[in-house]
C-alpha positions in Angstrom: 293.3 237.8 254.9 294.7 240.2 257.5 295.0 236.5 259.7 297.4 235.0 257.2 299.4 238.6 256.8 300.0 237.9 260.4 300.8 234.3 260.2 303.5 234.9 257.4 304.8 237.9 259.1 305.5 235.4 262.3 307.3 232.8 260.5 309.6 235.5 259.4 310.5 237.1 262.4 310.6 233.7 264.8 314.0 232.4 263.2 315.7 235.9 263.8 313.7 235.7 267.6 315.6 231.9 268.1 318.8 233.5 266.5 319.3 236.1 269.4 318.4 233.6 272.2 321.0 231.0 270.8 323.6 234.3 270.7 322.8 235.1 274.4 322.8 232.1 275.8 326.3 231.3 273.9 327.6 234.5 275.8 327.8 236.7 272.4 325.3 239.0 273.6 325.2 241.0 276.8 320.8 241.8 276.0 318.8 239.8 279.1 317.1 236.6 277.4 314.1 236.9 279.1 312.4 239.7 276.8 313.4 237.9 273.4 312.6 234.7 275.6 309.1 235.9 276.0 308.6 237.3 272.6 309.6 233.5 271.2 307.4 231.8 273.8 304.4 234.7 272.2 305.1 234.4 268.4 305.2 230.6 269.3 301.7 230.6 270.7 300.6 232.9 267.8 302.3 229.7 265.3 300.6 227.3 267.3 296.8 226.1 267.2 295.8 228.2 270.0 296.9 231.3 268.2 296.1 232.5 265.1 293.7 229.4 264.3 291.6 229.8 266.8 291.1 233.0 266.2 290.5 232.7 262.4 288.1 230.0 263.5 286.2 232.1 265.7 285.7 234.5 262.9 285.2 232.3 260.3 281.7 230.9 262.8 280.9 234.2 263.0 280.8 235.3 259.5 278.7 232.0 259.0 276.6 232.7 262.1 275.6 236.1 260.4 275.1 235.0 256.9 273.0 232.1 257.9 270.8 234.6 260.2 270.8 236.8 257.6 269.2 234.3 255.2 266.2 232.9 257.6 265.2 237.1 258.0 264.6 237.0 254.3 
């Protein structure tokens, strides 16, 4: 749950992200594009399927690792 918080919180703050690198590199911004350039390049990861989905697929194996250990101690 707190996975896709995440995920939807990226996909609202990456348009604003690619908003301020188009306004620096047309000149109408005097900030240095290479913080908002790696912020993009991070929340881009994060969007991608190294980011959040592998990580909610490492915890979704997990969960089933414990509950299916859980159920041969019975």
């Amino acid at each position: 749950m707190v996975i896709l918080l995440i995920g939807r919180v990226i996909n609202g703050i990456l348009p604003f992200a690619l908003g301020e690198l188009t306004r620096i590199f047309e000149g109408q911004s005097t900030r240095s594009p290479w913080t908002v350039l790696g912020l993009f390049v991070a929340l881009r990861f994060l969007q991608g399927s190294g980011g959040l989905n592998a990580l909610r697929d490492v915890s979704q194996h997990a969960i089933k690792s414990v509950s299916s250990a859980c159920s041969r101690n019975q």
